[in-house]
Residue, then its C-alpha position, 0 to 999 in steps of 0.5 A: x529499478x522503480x522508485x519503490x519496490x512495493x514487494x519488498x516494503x509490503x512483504x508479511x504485511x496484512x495488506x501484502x495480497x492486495x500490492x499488485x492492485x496498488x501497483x496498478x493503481x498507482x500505474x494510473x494515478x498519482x495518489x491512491x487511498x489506501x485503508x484497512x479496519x480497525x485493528x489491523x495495525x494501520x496507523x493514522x497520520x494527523x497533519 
């Protein structure tokens, strides 16, 4: 089983079409930058 099952954690969400590149990214990084407009509910983490 994979450490994330980024089908079901993805599922309904705006971003969902876009997990099979994710998923090959992350294939071939460690780290990947993921980002969406304004307004389609993404939120901003401020470390």
């Amino acid at each position: 089983m994979p450490a994330f099952d980024l089908a079901a954690i993805g599922a309904g969400l705006s971003f969902a079409d876009a997990l099979p590149a994710l998923s090959e990214a992350l294939d071939t990084s460690a780290a990947v930058v993921v980002s969406a407009p304004p307004g389609t509910g993404n939120t901003t983490w401020n470390l």
